[in-house]
Structure formats: C-alpha cells, structure tokens
N, CA, C and O atoms as CSV, one atom per row, in Angstrom:
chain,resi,resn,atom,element,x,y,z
A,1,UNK,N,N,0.823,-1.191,0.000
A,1,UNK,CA,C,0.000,0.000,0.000
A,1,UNK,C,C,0.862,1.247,0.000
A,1,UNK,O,O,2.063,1.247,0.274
A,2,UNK,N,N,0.175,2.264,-0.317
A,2,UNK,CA,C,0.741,3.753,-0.562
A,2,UNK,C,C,1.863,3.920,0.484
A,2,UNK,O,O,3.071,4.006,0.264
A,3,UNK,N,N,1.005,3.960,2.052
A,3,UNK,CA,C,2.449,4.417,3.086
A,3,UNK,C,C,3.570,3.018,2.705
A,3,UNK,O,O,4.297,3.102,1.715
A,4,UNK,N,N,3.590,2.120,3.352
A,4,UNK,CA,C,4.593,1.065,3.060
A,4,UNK,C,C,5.844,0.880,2.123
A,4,UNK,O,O,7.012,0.529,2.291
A,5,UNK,N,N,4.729,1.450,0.594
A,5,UNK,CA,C,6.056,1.757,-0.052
A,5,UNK,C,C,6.360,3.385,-0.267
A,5,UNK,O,O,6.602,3.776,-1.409
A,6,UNK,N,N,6.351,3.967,0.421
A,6,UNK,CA,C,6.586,5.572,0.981
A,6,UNK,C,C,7.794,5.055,1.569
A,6,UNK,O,O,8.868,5.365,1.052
A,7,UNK,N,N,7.757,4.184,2.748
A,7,UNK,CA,C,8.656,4.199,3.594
A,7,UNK,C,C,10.096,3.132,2.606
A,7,UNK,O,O,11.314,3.197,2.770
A,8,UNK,N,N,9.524,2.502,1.910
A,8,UNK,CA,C,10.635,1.893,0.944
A,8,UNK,C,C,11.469,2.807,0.205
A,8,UNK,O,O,12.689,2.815,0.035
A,9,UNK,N,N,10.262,3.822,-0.329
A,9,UNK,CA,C,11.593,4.229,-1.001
A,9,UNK,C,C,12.498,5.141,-0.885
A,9,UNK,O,O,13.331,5.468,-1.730
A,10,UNK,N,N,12.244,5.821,0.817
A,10,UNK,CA,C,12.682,6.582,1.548
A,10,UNK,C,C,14.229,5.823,1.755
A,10,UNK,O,O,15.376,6.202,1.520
A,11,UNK,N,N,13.749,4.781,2.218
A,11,UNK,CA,C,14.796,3.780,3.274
A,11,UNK,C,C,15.865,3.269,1.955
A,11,UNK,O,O,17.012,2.847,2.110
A,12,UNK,N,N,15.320,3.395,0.970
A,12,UNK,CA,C,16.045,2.695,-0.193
A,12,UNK,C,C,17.270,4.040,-0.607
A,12,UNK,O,O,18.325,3.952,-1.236
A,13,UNK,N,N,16.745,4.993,-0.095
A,13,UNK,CA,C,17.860,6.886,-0.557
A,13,UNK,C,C,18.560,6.887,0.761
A,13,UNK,O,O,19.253,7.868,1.032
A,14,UNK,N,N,18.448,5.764,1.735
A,14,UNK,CA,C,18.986,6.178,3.223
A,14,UNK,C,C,18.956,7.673,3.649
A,14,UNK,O,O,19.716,8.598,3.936
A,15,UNK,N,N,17.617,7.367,3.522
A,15,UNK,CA,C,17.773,9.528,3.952
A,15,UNK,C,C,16.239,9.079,5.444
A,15,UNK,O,O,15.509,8.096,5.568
A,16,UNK,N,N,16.353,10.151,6.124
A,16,UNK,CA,C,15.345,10.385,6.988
A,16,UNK,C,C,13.825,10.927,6.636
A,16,UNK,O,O,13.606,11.033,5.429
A,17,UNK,N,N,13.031,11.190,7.290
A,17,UNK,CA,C,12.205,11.870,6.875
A,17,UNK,C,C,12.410,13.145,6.791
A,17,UNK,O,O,11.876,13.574,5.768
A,18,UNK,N,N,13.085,14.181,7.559
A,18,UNK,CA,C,13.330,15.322,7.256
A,18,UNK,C,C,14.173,15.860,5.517
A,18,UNK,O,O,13.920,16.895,4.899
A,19,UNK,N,N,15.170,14.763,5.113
A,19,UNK,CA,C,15.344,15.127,4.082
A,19,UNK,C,C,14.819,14.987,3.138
A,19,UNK,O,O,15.069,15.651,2.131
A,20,UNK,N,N,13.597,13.724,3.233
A,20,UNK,CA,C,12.879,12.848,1.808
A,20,UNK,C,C,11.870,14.557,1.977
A,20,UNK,O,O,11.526,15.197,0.984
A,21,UNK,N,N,11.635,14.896,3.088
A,21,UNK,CA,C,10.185,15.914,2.737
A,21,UNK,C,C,10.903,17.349,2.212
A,21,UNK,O,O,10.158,18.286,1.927
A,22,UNK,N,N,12.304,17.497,2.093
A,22,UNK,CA,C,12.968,18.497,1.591
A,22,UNK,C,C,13.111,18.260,-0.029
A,22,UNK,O,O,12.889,19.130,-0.872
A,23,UNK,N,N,13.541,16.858,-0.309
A,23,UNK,CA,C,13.658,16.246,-1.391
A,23,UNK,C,C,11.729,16.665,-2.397
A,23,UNK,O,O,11.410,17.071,-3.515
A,24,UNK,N,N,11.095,16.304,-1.318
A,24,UNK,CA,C,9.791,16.763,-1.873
A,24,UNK,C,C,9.441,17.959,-2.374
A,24,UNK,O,O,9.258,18.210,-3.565
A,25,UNK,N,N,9.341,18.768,-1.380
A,25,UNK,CA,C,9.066,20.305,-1.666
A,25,UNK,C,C,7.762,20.407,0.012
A,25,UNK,O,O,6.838,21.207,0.154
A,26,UNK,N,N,8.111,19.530,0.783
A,26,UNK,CA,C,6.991,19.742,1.569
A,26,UNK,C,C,7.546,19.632,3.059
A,26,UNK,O,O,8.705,20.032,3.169
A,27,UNK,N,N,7.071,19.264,3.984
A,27,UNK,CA,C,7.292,19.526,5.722
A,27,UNK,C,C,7.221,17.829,6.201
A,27,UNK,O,O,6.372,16.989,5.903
A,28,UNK,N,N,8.218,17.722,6.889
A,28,UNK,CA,C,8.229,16.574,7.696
A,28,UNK,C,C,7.329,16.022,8.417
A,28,UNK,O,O,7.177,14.827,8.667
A,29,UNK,N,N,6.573,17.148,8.836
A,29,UNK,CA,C,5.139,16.647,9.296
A,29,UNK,C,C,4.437,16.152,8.561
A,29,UNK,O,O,3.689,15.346,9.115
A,30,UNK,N,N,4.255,16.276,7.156
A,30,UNK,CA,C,3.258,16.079,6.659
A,30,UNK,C,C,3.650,14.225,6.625
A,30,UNK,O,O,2.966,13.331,7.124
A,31,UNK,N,N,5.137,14.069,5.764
A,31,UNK,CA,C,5.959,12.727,5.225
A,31,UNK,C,C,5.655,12.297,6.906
A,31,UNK,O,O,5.256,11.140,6.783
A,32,UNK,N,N,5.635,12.566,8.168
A,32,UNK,CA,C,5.527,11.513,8.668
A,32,UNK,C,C,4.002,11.216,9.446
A,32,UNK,O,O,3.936,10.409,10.373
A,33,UNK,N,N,2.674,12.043,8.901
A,33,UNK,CA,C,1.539,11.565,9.225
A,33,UNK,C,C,1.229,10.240,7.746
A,33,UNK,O,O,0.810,9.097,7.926
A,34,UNK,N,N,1.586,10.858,6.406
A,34,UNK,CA,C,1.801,9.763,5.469
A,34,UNK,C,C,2.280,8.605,5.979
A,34,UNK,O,O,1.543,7.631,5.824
A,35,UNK,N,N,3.358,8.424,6.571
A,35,UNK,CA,C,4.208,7.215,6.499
A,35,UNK,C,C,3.368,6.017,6.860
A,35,UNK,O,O,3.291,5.032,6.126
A,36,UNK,N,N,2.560,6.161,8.346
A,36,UNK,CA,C,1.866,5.154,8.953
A,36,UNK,C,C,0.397,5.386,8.288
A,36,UNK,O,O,-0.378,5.291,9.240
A,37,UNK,N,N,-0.077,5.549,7.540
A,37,UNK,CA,C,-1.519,6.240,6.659
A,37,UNK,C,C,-2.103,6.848,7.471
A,37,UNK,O,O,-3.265,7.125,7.170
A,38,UNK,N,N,-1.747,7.175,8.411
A,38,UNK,CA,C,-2.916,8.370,9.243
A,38,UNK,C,C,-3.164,9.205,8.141
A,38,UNK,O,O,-4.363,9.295,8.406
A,39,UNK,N,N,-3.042,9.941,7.059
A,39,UNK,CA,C,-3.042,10.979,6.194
A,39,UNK,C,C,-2.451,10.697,4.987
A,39,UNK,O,O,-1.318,10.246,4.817
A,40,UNK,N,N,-3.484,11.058,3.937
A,40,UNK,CA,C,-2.964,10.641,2.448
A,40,UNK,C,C,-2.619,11.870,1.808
A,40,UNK,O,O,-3.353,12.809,2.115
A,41,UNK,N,N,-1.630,12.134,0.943
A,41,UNK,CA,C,-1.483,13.475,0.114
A,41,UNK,C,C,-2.642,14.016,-0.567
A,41,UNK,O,O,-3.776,13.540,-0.600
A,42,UNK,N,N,-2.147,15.214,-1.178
A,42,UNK,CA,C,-3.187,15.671,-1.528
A,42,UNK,C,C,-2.651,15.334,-3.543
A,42,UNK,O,O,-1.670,14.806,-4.065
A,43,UNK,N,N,-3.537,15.788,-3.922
A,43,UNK,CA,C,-2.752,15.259,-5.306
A,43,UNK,C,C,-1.454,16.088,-5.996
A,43,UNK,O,O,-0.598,15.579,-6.719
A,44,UNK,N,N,-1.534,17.507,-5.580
A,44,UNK,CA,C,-0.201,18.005,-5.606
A,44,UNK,C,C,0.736,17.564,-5.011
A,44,UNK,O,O,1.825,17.827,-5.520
A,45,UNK,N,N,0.746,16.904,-3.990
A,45,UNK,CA,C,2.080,16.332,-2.964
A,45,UNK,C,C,2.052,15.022,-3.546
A,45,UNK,O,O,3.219,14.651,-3.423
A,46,UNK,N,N,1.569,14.326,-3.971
A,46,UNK,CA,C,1.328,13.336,-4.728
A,46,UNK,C,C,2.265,13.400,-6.242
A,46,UNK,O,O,3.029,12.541,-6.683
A,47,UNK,N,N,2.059,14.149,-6.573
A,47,UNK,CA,C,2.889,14.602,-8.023
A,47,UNK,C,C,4.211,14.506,-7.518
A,47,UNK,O,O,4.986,13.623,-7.885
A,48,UNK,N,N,4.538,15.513,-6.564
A,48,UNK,CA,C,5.952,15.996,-5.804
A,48,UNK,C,C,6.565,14.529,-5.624
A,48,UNK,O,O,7.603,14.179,-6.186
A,49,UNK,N,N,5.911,13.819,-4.892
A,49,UNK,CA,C,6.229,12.562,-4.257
A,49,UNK,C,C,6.974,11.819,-5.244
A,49,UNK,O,O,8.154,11.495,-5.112
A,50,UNK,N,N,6.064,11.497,-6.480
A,50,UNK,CA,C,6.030,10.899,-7.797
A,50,UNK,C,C,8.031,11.114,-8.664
A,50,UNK,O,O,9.018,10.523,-9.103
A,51,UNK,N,N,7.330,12.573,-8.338
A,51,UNK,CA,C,8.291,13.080,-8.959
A,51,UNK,C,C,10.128,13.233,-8.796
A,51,UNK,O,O,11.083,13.248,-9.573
A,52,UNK,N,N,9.915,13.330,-7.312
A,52,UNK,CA,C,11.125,13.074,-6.401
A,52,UNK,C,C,11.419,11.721,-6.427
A,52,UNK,O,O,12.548,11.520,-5.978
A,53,UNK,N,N,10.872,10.764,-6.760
A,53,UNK,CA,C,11.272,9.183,-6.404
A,53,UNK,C,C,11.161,8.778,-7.865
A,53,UNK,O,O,11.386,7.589,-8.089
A,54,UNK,N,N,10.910,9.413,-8.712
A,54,UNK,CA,C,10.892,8.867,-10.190
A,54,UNK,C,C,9.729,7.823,-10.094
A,54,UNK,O,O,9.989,6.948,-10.920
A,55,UNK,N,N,8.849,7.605,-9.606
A,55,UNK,CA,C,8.153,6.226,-10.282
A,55,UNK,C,C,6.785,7.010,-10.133
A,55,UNK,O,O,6.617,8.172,-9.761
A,56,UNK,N,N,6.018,6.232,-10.452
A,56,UNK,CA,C,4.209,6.801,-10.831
A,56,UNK,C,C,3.635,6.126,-10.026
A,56,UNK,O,O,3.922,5.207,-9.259
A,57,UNK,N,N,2.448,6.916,-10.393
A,57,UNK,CA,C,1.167,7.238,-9.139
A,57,UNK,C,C,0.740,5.699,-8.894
A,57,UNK,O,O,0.886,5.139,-7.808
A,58,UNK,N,N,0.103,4.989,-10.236
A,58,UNK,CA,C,-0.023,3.793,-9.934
A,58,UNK,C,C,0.875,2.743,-9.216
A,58,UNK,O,O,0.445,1.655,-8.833
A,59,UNK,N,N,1.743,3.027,-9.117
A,59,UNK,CA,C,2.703,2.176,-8.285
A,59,UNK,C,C,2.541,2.693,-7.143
A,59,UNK,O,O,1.869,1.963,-6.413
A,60,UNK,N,N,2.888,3.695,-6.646
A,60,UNK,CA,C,2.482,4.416,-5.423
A,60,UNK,C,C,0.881,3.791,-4.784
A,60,UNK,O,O,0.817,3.582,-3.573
A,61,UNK,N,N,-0.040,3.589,-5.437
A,61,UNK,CA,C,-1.564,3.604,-5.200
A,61,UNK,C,C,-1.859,2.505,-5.396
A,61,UNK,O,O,-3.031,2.129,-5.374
A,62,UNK,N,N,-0.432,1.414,-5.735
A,62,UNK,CA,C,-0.995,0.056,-5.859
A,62,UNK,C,C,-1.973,-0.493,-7.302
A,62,UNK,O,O,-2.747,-1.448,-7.368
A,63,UNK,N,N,-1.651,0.350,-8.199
A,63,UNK,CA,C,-2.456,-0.542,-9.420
A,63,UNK,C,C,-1.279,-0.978,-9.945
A,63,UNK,O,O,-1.353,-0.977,-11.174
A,64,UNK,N,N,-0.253,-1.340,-9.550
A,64,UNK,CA,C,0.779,-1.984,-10.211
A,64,UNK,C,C,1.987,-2.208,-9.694
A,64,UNK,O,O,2.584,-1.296,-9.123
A,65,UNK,N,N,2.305,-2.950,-9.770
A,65,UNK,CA,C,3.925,-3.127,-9.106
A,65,UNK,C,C,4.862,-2.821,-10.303
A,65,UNK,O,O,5.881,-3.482,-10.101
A,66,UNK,N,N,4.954,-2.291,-11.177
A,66,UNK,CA,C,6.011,-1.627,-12.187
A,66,UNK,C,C,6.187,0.044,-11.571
A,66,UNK,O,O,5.356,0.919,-11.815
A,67,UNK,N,N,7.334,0.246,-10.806
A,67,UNK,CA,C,7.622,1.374,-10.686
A,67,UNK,C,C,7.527,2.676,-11.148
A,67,UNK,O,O,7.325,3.834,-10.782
A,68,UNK,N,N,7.895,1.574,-12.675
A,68,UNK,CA,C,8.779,3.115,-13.674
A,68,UNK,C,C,7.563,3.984,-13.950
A,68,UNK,O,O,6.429,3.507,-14.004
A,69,UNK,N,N,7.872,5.472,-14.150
A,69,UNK,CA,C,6.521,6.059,-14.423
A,69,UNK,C,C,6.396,6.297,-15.905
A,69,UNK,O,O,7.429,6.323,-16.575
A,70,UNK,N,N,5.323,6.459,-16.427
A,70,UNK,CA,C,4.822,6.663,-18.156
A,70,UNK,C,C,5.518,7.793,-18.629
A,70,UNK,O,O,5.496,8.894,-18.078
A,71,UNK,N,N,6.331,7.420,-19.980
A,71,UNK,CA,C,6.804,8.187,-20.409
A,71,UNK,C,C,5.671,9.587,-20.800
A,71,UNK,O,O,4.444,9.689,-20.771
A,72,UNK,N,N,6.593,10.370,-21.097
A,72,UNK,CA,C,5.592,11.984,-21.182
A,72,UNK,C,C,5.434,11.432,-22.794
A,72,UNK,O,O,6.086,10.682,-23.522
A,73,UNK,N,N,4.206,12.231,-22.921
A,73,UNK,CA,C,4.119,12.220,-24.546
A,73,UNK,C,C,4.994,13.398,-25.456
A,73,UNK,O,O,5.329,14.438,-24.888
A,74,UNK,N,N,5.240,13.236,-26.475
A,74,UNK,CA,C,5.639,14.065,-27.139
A,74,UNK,C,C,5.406,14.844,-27.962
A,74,UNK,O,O,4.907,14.305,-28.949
A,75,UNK,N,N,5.543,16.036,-28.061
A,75,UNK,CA,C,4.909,17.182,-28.056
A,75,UNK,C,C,4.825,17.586,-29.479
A,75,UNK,O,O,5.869,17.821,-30.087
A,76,UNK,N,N,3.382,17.712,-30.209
A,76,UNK,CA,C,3.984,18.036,-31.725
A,76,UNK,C,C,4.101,19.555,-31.692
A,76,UNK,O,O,3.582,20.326,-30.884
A,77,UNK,N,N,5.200,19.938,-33.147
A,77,UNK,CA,C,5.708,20.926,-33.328
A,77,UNK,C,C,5.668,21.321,-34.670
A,77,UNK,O,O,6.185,22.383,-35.017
C-alpha cells in the first residue's frame, strides 16, 4: 500500500524523513503523518512525491507493481 512503499523508497535513498520531505518540496510533518496512513497526500504532494522518487502514481496507489513512471508524450511541433 501507498504508506509502506513511501517508507521503501525513503529507506532505499537512506535519507530520513526530514530530508525525503525536503527532497519533496513539503514539511516533515506532513511525510511523517503519510508514512503510517494516518493521512494521504493531496494530489499536488502526490505529483511531488512521484516526482522526487521517479516512479508513478499507480505504483504508489498500488495498481501496479512496475515502478517506472509513463513516459511523457511528445509534443507536436
């Protein structure tokens, strides 16, 4: 589930919570009411999250165990 692998891929950067929520763009408080699911992001911190750990939402949210996140589309010109 969402917190569980929060805390994986924290533990996987050997960083604390104070730096993963710096790494984010957000407050330690928030990364550690997440951690144990007392509190789910909001979908902007969600992005952040995403984004800082490289992998996608569905992995995060459990529709998949493939990490990697979807490539962006490309942009016509």
């Amino acid at each position: 589930d969402f917190s569980q692998k929060l805390v994986a891929l924290r533990e996987e950067r050997r960083q604390n919570q104070t730096a993963s929520a710096i790494g984010i763009g957000t407050t330690q408080r928030k990364v550690s009411y997440w951690e144990p699911g007392a509190t789910d992001p909001c979908l902007e911190d969600l992005k952040r999250i995403c984004q800082y750990y490289q992998v996608s939402a569905d992995y995060l949210i459990g529709l998949t165990d493939d990490p990697q996140p979807y490539p962006l589309p490309q942009r016509k010109q």
